[in-house]
N, C-alpha and C positions, 0 to 999 in steps of 0.2 A: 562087583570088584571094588568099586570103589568106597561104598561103607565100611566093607575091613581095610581099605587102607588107612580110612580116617581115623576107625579103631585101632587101629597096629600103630600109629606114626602121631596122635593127636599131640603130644608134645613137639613135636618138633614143625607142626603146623604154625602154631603160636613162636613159636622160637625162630622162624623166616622173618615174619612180621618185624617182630622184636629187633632182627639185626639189618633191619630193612626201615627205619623208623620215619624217615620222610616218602618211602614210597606208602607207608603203611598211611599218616598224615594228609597226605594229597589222596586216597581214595577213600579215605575218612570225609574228605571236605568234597568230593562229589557227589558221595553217596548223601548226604545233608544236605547240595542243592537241588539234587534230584526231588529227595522227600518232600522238601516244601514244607507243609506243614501236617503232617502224616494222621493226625486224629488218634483210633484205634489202630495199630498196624499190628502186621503176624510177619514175623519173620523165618523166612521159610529154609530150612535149612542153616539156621544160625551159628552151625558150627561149635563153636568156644564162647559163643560173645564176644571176641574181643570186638567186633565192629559198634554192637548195640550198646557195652559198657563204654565204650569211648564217645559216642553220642550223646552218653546218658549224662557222663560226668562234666564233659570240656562242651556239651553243645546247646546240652538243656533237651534232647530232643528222648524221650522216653519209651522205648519199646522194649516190653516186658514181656511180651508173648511170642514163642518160639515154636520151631516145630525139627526137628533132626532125628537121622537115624544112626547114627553111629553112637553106643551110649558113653564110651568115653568123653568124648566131644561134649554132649549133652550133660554127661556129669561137673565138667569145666567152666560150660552156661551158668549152670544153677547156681554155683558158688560167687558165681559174679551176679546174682542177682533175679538171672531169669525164671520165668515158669514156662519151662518145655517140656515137650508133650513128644514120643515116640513116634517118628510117622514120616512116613515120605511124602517130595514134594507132589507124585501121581496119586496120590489118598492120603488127603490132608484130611487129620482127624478133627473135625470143626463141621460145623454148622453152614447153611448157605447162608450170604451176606452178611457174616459177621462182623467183617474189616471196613473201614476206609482206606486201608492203602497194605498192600502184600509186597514184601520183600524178599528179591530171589537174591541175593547179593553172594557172588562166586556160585552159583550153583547151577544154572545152564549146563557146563560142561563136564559137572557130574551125575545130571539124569540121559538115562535112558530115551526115558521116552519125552521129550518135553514139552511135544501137542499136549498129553495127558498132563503134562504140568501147567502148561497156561490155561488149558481147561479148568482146573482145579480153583487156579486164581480166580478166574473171571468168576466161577461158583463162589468161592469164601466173599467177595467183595460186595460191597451195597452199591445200588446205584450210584455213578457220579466217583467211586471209590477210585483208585487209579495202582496199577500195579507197576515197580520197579524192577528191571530186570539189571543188573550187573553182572559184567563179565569181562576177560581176554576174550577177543575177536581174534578169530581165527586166522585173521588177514593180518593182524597187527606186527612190530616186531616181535613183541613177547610170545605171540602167537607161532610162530615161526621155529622161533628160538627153543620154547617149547615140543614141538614136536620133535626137532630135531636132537633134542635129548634125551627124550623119552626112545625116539627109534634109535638110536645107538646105544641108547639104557645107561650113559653115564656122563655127568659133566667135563670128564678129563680127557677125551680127542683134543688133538692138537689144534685142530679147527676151530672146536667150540672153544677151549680155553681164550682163545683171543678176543672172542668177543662174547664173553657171557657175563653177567654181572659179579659184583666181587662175595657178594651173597647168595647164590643162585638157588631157583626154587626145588626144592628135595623132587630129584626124576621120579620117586615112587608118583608122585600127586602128578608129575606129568604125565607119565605114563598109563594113569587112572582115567584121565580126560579124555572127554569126546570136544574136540575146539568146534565151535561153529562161527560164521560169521555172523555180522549185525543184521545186514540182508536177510539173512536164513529165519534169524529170531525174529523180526520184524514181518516177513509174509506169515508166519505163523500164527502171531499174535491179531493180527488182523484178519484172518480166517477165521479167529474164533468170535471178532467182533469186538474188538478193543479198536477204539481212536485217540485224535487229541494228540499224535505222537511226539515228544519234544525228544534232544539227543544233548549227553551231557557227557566229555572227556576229558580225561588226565594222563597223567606220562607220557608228554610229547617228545620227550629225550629219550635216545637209543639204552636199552635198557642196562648197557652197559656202565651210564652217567644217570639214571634216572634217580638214584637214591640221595643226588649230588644236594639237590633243594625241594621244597616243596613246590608245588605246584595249582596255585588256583584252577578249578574246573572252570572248561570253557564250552560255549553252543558247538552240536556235530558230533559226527562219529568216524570222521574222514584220519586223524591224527594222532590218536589215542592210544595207548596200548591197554587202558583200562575204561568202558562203555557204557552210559547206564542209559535203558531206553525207560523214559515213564509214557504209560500209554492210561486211558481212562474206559472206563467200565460206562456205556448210558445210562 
């Protein structure tokens, strides 16, 4: 389900962001402390690029290697730049330890299966490589708020109208997500044998005011409506 939505809606994926420009900025600037200094990375379900081109230009931070299944999406990458490869994040079409650092960024809550995803990382990675997981926590406001749109299938109840943001994100994409917690992803990833765990969050304001400023990423995952966990590969 949720690859044809990406495919059916991928303009208007880009087009949230776009009219979201400081939330889109504050998890631009997370997802970059997260990296740290990323080496080779693969970005795993890259979407459009807009994350990786906006790294690329405003940060100096260069990931050029992609992996997504939806080929609209993927045709979008390209033109910004990328070399992506058709493939989901549960059979990533790569090599063992080809990366120093794997980026899941929004993509949790659209696998299926995402043992089989962290599994997949911990294979593409070399030793010592570290994998970045970003996401809405299911516990979060957004998280929340999200669900709650998606199960009445529209932003316009009287309820939600009051406190939804003034750009709100298109229900199809809510509706597509499996939300999880930080918890949830964090016992996983540690079953599969990742450590080192650091925790890095943005949009501490109600997602109704979130778009108001930017937001420097801060340590935790306790405040966040946007999560990035970096865990390391031995």
């Amino acid at each position: 389900m949720a690859q044809s939505v990406f495919d059916e809606h991928a303009e208007k994926y880009d087009s949230w962001f776009l009219a979201n420009p400081r939330v889109l900025e504050s998890e631009v600037l997370m997802i970059r402390r997260a990296l740290g200094e990323p080496g080779r990375a693969l970005s795993v379900g890259c979407g459009s690029g807009l994350f990786e081109h906006i790294l690329r230009t405003s940060h100096g931070v260069d990931i050029r290697h992609g992996v997504e299944p939806a080929a609209e999406m993927a045709a979008i990458a390209r033109k910004r730049g990328m070399e992506v490869t058709a493939g989901t994040a549960e059979q990533l079409p790569c090599g063992d330890a080809e990366f120093d650092t794997v980026l899941l960024n929004g993509v949790p809550s659209y696998t299926a299966d995402l043992e089989a995803a962290f599994h997949e990382a911990f294979r593409a990675l070399r030793p010592g490589g570290h994998v970045v997981v970003a996401d809405v926590p299911a516990e979060s406001s957004y998280g929340l708020v999200y669900r709650l749109a998606a199960e009445i299938g529209s932003w316009e109840h009287e309820h939600l109208r009051k406190v939804a943001p003034p750009h709100p994100y298109p229900v199809e994409f809510a509706a597509a997500a499996r939300w999880r917690t930080t918890p949830e992803k964090v016992e996983l990833l540690r079953r599969l044998g990742f450590e080192g765990f650091e925790f890095f969050q943005t949009l501490t304001r109600h997602p109704k005011y979130s778009d108001e400023l930017v937001e420097q990423p801060i340590p935790g995952f306790d405040r966040g409506d946007y999560v990035a966990i970096r865990a390391r590969k031995p």
